[in-house]
C-alpha positions as CSV (number, residue, x, y, z in Angstrom):
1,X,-8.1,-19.2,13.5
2,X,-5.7,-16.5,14.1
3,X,-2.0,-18.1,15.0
4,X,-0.9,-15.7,18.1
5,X,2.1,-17.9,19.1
6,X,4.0,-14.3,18.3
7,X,3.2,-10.9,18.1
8,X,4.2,-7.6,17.9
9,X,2.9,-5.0,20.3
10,X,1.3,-2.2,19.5
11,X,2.8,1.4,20.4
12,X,1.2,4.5,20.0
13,X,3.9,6.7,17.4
14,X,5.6,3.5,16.1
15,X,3.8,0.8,14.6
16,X,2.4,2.8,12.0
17,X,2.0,1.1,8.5
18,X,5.3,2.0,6.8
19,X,6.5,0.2,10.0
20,X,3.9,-3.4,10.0
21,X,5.3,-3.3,6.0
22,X,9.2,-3.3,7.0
23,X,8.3,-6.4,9.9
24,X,6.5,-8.2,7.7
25,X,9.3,-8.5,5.5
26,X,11.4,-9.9,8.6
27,X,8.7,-12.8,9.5
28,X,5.5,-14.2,7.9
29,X,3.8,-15.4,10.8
30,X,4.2,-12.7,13.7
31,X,0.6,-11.2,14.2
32,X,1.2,-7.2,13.8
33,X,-0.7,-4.8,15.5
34,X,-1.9,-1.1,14.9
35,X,-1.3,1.8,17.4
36,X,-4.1,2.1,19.7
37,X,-6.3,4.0,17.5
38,X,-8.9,5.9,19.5
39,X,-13.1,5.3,18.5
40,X,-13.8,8.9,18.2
41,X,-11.0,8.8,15.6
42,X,-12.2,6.2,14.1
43,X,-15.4,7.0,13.4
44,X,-15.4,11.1,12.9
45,X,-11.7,11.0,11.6
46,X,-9.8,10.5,7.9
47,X,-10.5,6.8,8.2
48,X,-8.3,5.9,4.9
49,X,-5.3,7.5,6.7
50,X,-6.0,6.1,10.1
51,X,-7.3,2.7,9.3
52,X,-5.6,2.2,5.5
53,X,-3.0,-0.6,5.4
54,X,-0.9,-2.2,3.0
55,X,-2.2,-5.6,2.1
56,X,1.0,-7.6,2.9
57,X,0.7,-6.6,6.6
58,X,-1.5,-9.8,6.9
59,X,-2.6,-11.0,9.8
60,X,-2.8,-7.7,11.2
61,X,-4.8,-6.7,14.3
62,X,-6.6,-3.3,14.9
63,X,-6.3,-2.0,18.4
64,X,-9.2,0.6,19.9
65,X,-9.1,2.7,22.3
66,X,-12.8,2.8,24.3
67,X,-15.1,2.6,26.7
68,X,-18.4,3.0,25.1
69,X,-19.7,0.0,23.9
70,X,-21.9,1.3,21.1
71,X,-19.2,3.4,19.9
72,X,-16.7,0.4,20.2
73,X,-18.9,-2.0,18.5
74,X,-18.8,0.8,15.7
75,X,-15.1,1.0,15.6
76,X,-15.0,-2.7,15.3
77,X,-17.5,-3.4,12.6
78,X,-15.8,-0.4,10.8
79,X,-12.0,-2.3,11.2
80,X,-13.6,-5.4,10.0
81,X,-14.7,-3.4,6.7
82,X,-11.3,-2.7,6.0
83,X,-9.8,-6.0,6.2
84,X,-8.4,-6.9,10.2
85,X,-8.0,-10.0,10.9
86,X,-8.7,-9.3,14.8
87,X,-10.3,-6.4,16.5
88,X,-8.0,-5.5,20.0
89,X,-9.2,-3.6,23.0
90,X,-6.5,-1.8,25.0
91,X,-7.2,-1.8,28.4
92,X,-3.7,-1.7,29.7
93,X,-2.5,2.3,28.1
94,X,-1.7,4.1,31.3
95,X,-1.0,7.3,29.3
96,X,-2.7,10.5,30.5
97,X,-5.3,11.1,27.5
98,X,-6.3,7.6,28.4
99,X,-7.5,8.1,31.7
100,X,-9.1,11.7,30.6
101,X,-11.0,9.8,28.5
102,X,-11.7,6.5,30.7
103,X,-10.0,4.0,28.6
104,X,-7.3,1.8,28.3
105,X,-5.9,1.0,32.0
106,X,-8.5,3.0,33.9
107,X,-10.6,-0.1,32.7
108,X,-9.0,-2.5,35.2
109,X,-11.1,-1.3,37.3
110,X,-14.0,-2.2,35.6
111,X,-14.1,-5.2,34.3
112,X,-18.1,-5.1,33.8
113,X,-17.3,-2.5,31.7
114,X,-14.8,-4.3,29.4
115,X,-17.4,-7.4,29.6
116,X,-20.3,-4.9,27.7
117,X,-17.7,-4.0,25.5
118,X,-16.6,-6.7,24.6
119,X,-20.0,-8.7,23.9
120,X,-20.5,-5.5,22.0
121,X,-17.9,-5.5,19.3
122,X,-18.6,-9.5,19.5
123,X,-22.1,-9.1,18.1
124,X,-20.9,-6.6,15.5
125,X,-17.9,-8.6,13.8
126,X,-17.3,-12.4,12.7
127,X,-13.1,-11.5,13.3
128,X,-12.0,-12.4,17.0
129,X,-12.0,-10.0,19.8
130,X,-9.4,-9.7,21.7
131,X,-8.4,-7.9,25.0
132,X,-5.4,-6.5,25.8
133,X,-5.0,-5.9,30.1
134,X,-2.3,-5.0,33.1
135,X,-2.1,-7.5,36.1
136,X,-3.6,-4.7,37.8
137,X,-3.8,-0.5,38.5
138,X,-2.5,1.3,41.5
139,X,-3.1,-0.5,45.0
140,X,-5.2,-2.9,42.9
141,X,-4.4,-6.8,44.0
142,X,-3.5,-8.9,40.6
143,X,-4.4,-12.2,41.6
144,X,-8.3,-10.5,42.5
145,X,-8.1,-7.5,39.5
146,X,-6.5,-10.0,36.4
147,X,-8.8,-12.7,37.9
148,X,-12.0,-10.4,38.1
149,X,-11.1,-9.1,34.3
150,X,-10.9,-12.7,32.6
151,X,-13.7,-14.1,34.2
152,X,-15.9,-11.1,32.9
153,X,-13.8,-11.0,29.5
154,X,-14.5,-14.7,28.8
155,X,-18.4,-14.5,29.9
156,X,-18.5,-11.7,27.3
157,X,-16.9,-14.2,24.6
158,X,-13.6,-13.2,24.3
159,X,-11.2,-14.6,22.0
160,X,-8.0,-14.2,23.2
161,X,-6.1,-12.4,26.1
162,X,-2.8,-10.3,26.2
163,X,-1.9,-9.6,29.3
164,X,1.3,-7.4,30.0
165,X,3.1,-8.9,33.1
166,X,2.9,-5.2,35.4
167,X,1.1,-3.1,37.3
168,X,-0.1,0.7,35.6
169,X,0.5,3.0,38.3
170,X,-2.1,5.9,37.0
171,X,-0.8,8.0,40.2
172,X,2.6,8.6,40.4
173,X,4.2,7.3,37.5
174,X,4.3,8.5,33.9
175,X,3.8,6.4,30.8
176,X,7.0,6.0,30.2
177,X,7.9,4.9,33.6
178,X,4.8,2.5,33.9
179,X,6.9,0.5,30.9
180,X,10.2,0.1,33.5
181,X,9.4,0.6,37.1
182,X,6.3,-1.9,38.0
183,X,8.1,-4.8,38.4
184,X,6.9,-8.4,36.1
185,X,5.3,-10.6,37.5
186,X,5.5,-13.6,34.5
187,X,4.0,-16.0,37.2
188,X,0.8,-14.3,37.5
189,X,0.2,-15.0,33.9
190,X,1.0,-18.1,33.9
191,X,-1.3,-18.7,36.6
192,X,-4.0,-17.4,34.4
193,X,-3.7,-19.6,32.3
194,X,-3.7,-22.6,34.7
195,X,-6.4,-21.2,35.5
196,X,-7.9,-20.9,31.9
197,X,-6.7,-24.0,30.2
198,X,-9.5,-23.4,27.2
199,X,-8.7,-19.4,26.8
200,X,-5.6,-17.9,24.6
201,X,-3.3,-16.0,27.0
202,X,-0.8,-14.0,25.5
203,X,2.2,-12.7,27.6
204,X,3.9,-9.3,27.5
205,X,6.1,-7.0,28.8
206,X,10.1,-6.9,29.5
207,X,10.7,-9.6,26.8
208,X,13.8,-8.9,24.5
209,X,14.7,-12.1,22.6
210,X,13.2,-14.8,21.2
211,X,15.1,-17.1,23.5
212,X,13.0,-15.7,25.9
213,X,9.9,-16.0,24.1
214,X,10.6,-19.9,23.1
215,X,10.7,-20.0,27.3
216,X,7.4,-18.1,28.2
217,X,5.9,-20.8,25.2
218,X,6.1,-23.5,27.7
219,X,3.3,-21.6,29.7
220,X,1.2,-19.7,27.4
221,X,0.0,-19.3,24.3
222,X,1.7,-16.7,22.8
223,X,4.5,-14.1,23.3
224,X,4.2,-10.4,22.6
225,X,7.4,-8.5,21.9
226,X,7.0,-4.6,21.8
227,X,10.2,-2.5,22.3
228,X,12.6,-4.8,21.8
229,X,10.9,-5.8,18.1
230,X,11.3,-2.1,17.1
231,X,13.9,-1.0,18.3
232,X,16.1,-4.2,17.3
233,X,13.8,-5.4,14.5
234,X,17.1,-8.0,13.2
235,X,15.5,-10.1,16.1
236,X,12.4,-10.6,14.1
237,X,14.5,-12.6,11.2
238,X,14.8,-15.7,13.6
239,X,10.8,-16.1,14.4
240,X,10.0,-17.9,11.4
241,X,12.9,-20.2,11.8
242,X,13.0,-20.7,15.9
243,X,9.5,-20.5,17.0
244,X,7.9,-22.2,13.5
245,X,10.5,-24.2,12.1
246,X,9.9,-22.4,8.5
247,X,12.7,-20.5,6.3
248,X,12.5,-16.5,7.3
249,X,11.2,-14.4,4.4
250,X,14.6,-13.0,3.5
251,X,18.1,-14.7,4.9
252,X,19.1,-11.5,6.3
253,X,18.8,-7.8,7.0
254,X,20.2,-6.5,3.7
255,X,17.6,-8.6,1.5
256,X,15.2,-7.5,3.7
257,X,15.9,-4.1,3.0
258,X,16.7,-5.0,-0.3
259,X,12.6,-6.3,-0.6
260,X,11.4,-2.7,0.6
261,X,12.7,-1.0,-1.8
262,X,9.5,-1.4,-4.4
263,X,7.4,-0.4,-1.6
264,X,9.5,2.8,-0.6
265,X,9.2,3.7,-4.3
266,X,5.7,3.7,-4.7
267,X,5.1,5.6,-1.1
268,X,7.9,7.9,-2.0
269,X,5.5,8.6,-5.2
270,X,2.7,9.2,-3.9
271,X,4.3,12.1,-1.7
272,X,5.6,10.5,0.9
273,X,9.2,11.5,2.9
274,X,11.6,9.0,2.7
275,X,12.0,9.2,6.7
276,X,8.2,8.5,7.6
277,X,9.6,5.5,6.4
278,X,13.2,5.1,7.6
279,X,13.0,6.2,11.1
280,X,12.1,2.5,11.5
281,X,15.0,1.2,9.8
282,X,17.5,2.8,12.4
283,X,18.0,-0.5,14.4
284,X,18.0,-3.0,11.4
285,X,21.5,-3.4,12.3
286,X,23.2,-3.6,15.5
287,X,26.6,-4.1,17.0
288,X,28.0,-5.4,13.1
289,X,30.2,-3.1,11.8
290,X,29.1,0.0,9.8
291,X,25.7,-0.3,11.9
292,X,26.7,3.4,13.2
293,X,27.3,4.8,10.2
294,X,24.1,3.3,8.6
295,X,22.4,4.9,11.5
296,X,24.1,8.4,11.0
297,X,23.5,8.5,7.2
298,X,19.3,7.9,7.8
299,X,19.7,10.4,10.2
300,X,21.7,13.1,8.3
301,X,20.4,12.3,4.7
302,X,17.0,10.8,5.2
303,X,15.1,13.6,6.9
304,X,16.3,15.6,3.8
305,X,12.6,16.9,2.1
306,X,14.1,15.8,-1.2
307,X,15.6,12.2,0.0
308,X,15.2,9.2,-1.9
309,X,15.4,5.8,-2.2
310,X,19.5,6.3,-3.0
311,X,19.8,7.2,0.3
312,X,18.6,3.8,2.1
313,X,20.9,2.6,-0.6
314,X,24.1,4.3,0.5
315,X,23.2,3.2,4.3
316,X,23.2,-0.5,3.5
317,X,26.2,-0.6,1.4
318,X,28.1,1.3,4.6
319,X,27.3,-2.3,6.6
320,X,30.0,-4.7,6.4
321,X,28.3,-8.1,4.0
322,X,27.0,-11.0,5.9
323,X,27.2,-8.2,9.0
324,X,23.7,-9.7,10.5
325,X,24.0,-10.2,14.0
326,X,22.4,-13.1,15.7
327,X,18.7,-12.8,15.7
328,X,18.1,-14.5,18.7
């Protein structure tokens, strides 16, 4: 069985595989995520670019993007093929192309829906299926809308919820603004899971340290940390050792760094630019001097078409030694 006592969200543009490689160096036991990865993608696109990753990633999660069962059960049976360890269903994106296509949050409001789909993708893979939800959409009542979602989640034989602690407002707010202005509600999740004593709940949303997330463990299952594990990935270096009591994969940011380097070789060979790479190394360091001038030499040198390896190099050696800041 999956471990999901830590996570790391998936977000559309960002966790890509270049990115799941560099936090995989930073912790052994988070669960990673893909972007949400749509099922018309899936199954009429380049599935070795969308659905290819490297094999260190493990356990790594597939999130789809859906409505139609059929096509969902599809998606997942094609994920499984290709080695994920869970098959995710995003029913909490409140991004425009979502709601064109009646996916993601839109399917808050129907939770018979996400039941079908669910028991669909069950019957089709042996890997868990898992759901990924709001509290709620517009003038929606959590305790009712969650409530109504989990009940026909778990009678569909669902393995796992995530639920992210706000509101979507599909009218009115943007996407961007449905990830600040709903306020949390951590309490509704945790009722949930009083509620559901035999079901994984996973919390999300707002969460920016793993202090916090040791706190939300007293009440759930699991933690999910999205912006705050990409944008200040350093954090990610204390999971292993605060949340599982075992030695982090590298003692600190520069041997992590250090361990990419075979992997930015061989991508870097096979035609890839050094910044599809680096643009996720930009917050490796933080608030340790020569973290600015790390930052200003991947942005100046590394989106240079003939950049190499020497320039991740150069970066790291601009940050002061033992320069790590607390990954807490």
């Amino acid at each position: 069985m999956l471990d999901r006592t830590f996570a790391v969200a998936p977000m559309i543009d960002w966790t890509d595989s270049r990115c799941r490689v560099f936090h995989r160096l930073l912790s052994r036991r988070a669960l990673l995520y893909t972007e949400m990865i749509t099922t018309g993608a899936v199954i009429h696109g380049d599935r070795d670019r969308l659905l290819g990753f490297d094999a260190s990633e493990h356990p790594v999660a597939l999130q789809l993007g859906g409505s139609d069962p059929r096509d969902l059960a599809t998606s997942a049976r094609i994920g499984e093929q290709y080695g994920y360890d869970e098959i995710n269903l995003n029913v909490g994106c409140p991004s425009d192309r979502v709601q064109d296509g009646r996916f993601g949050a839109c399917l808050m409001a129907e939770p018979e829906l996400v039941a079908e789909c669910v028991a669909a993708m069950k019957q089709a893979v042996s890997v868990p299926v898992t759901v990924k939800c709001r509290i709620g959409i517009d003038d929606q009542d959590p305790e009712q809308a969650l409530d109504r979602l989990a009940q026909a989640a778990v009678a569909a034989g669902v393995d796992a919820l995530i639920v992210h602690a706000r509101k979507a407002w599909l009218q009115g707010l943007s996407p961007k603004q449905n990830r600040d202005i709903p306020p949390l509600d951590y309490d509704r999740v945790y009722r949930l899971k009083a509620a559901l004593p035999k079901l994984p709940i996973v919390i999300n949303g707002g969460i920016t340290s793993i202090a916090e997330a040791k706190a939300h463990l007293a009440h759930v299952d699991g933690v999910m940390l999205g912006r705050a594990a990409y944008q200040e990935p350093w954090r990610l270096l204390a999971v292993d050792p605060e949340l599982f009591g075992e030695a982090a994969p590298h003692p600190n940011m520069k041997a992590a760094l250090a361990a990419l380097e075979p992997y930015i070789a061989e991508q870097l060979a096979r035609g890839l630019r050094l910044h599809a790479i680096t643009r996720h190394l930009v917050g490796a360091f933080q608030a340790v001097p020569g973290a600015r001038a790390f930052r200003r030499r991947l942005a100046e040198q590394g989106v240079k078409p003939e950049a190499g390896i020497e320039v991740l190099r150069e970066a790291v050696a601009l940050v002061a030694d033992h320069a790590d800041p607390l990954a807490a």
